[in-house]
DOLUM-306478 format. One line per 10 residues: number of its first residue (from 1); their letters; for each residue x, y negated, z negated of N, C-alpha, C. Coordinates in pm, whole numbers. Example, Ala and Ser with C-alpha at 12.3 -4.5 7.8 and 13.67 -1.06 7.14 Angstrom:
<sites>
1	as	1319 569 -780 1230 450 -780 1320 330 -780 | 1285 225 -708 1367 106 -714 1290 -3 -787
</sites>
This chain:
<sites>
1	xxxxxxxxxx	480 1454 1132 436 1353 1037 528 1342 917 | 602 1451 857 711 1413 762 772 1345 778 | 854 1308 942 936 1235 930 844 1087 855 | 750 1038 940 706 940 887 668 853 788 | 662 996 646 658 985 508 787 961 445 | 898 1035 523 1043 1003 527 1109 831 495 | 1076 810 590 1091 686 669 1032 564 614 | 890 615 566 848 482 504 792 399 530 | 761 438 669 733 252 730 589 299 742 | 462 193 825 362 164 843 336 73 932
11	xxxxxxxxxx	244 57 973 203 -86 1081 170 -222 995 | 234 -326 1016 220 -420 933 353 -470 808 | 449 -388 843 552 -368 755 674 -470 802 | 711 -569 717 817 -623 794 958 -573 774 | 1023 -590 892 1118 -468 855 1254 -595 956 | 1390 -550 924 1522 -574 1027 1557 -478 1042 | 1633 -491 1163 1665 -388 1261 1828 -402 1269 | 1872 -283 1180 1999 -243 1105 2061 -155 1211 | 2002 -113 1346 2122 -66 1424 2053 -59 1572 | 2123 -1 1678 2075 -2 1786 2114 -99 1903
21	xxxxxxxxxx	2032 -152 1978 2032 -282 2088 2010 -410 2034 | 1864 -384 1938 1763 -477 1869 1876 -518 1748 | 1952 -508 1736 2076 -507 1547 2010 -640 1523 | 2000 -704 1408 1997 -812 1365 1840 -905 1396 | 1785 -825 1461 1628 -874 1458 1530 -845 1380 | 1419 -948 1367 1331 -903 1229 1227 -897 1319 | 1137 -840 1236 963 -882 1241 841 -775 1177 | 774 -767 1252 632 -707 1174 623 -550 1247 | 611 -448 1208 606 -322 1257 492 -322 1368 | 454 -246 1464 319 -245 1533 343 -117 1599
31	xxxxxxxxxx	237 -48 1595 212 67 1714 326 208 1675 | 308 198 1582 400 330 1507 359 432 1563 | 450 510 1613 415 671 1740 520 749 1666 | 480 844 1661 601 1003 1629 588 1084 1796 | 704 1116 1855 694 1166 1967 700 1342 1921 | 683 1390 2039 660 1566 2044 826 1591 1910 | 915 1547 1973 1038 1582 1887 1078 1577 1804 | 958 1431 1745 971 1382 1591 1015 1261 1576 | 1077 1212 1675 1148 1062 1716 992 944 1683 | 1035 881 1567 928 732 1578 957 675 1641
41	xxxxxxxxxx	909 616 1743 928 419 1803 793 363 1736 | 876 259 1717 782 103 1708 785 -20 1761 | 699 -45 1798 716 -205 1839 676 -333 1724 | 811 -355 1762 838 -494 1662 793 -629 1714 | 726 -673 1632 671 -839 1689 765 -951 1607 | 841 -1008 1644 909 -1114 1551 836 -1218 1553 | 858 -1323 1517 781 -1446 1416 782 -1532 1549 | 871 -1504 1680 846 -1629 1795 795 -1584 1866 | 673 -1464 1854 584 -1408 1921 647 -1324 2043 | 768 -1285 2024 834 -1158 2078 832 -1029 2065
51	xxxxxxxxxx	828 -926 2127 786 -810 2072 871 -731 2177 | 975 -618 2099 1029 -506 2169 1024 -359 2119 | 1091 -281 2144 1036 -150 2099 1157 -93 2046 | 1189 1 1935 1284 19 1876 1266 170 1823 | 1362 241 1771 1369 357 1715 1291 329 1564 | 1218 403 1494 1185 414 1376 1328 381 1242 | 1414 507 1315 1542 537 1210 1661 380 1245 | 1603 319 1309 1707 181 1311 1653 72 1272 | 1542 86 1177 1496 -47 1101 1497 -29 943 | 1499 -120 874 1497 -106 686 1363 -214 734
61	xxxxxxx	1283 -139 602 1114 -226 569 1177 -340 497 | 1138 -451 473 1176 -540 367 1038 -572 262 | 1082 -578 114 962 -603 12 898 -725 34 | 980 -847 95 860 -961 140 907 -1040 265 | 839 -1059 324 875 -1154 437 919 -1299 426 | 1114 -1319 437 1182 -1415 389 1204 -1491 513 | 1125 -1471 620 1202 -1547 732 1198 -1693 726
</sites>
C-alpha cells in the first residue's frame, strides 16, 4: 500500500500516460490493484469510451480535466 500513497493516484483521477505502450493517452483512472510485488495497474477509460490497462508508475494525475 505505500507504493500507492507514493504514487498518488486514486480511482476517478484523470491522469496521461507519460510512458509505456499507452504514451500519450489520457483518461479517468479505474480499478486501481497493487499486485503481490507492489506493481499498480490501472485501467484507464479515455473520453471515447475506451479503456486499457496500464502500469501505475507510467501515468502523471492531472489537477483538471483539459481534454
Amino acid at each position: 500500500m505505500a507504493f500507492k500513497e507514493k504514487l498518488n493516484l486514486k480511482n476517478g483521477d484523470f491522469c496521461n500516460v507519460v510512458g509505456g505502450t499507452h504514451k500519450g493517452k489520457s483518461g479517468t483512472v479505474q480499478d486501481l490493484k497493487t499486485s503481490e510485488t507492489g506493481n499498480i495497474t490501472i485501467m484507464v477509460l479515455q473520453q471515447n469510451g475506451d479503456r486499457f490497462k496500464t502500469l501505475g508508475r507510467n501515468v502523471e494525475v492531472q489537477d483538471s480535466h483539459t481534454a
